[in-house]
C-alpha atoms as one frame of an Amber mdcrd trajectory, in Angstrom:
protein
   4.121   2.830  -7.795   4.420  -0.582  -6.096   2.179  -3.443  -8.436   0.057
  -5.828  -6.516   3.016  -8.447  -7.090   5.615  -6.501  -6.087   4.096  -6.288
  -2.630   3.003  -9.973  -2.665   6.371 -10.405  -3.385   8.010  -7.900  -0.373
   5.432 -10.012   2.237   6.801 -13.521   0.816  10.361 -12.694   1.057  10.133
 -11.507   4.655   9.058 -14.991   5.965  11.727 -16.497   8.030  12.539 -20.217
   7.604  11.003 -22.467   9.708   7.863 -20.890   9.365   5.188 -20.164   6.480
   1.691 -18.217   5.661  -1.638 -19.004   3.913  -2.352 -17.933   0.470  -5.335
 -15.793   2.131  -2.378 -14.288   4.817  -0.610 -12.980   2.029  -3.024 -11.548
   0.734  -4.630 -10.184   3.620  -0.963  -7.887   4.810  -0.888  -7.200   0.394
  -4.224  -5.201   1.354  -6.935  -7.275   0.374  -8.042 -10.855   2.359 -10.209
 -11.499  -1.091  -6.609 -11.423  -3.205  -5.453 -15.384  -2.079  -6.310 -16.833
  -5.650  -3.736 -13.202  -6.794  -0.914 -14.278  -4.678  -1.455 -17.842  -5.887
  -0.592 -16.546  -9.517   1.868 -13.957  -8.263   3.962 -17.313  -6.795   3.880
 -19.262  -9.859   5.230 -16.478 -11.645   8.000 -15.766  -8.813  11.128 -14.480
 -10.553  13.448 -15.317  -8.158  12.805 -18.116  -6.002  15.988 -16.908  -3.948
  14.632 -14.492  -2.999  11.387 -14.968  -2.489  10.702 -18.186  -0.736   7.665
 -19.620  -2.132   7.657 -22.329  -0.842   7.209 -21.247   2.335   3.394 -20.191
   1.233   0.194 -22.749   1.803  -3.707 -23.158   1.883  -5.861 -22.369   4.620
  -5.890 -25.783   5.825  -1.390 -25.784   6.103  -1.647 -28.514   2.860   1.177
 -27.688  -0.391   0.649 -26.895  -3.486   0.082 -30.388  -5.604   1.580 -27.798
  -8.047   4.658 -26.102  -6.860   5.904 -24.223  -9.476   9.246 -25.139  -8.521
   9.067 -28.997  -8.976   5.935 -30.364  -7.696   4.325 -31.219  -4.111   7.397
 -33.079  -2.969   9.904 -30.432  -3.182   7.974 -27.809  -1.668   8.109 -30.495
   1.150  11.270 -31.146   0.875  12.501 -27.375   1.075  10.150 -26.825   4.271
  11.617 -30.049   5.996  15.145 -28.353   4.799  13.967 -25.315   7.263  12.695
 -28.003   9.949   9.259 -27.278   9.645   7.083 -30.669   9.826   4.736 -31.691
   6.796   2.517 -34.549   7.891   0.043 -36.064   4.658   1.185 -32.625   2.913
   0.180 -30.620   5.525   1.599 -28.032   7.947   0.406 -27.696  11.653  -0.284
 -23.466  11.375  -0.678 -23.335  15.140   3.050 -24.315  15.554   4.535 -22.717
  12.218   2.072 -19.721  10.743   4.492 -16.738  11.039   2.342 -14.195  12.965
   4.670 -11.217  13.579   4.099  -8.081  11.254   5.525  -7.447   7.767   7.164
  -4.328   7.039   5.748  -2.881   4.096
């Protein structure tokens, strides 16, 4: 059987570059809008950052994580500006880059 992670971890690694997904998105496809603060603690324990693009996962409001697992604020910016998506005062425009096609789960 498939843990909550695991398919926290199947949504995050479908995200194409250039585009991300809130916390409460996440969530939301993993079966439960009320699981953001879940996938929040699923990401900082990511196994394989590789694989599963992390970084590529924000707040509600588009801003990064002041604590990216992976080496702080500025290199979750740095990796989404690596994939051309624009972070203004930490923040991502979701109109332009929220990822709204469906996951296959």
């Amino acid at each position: 059987m498939e843990s909550v992670f695991d398919r926290i971890y199947n949504i995050v690694s479908q995200i194409p570059k250039g585009k991300v997904l809130t916390y409460g998105d996440v969530a939301k496809r993993a079966g439960n809008k009320r699981w953001a603060r879940v996938v929040g603690y699923a990401l900082h324990q990511n196994p394989d950052q590789s694989k599963i693009p992390c970084h590529r996962v924000v707040n509600r409001e588009g801003r990064v994580a002041q604590a990216f697992v992976f080496g702080g604020e500025n290199e979750q910016i740095k990796l989404l500006l690596s994939e051309g998506v624009e972070v203004v005062n930490s923040k991502v425009d979701l109109e332009k880059y929220r990822w709204k096609e469906d996951i296959l789960l």
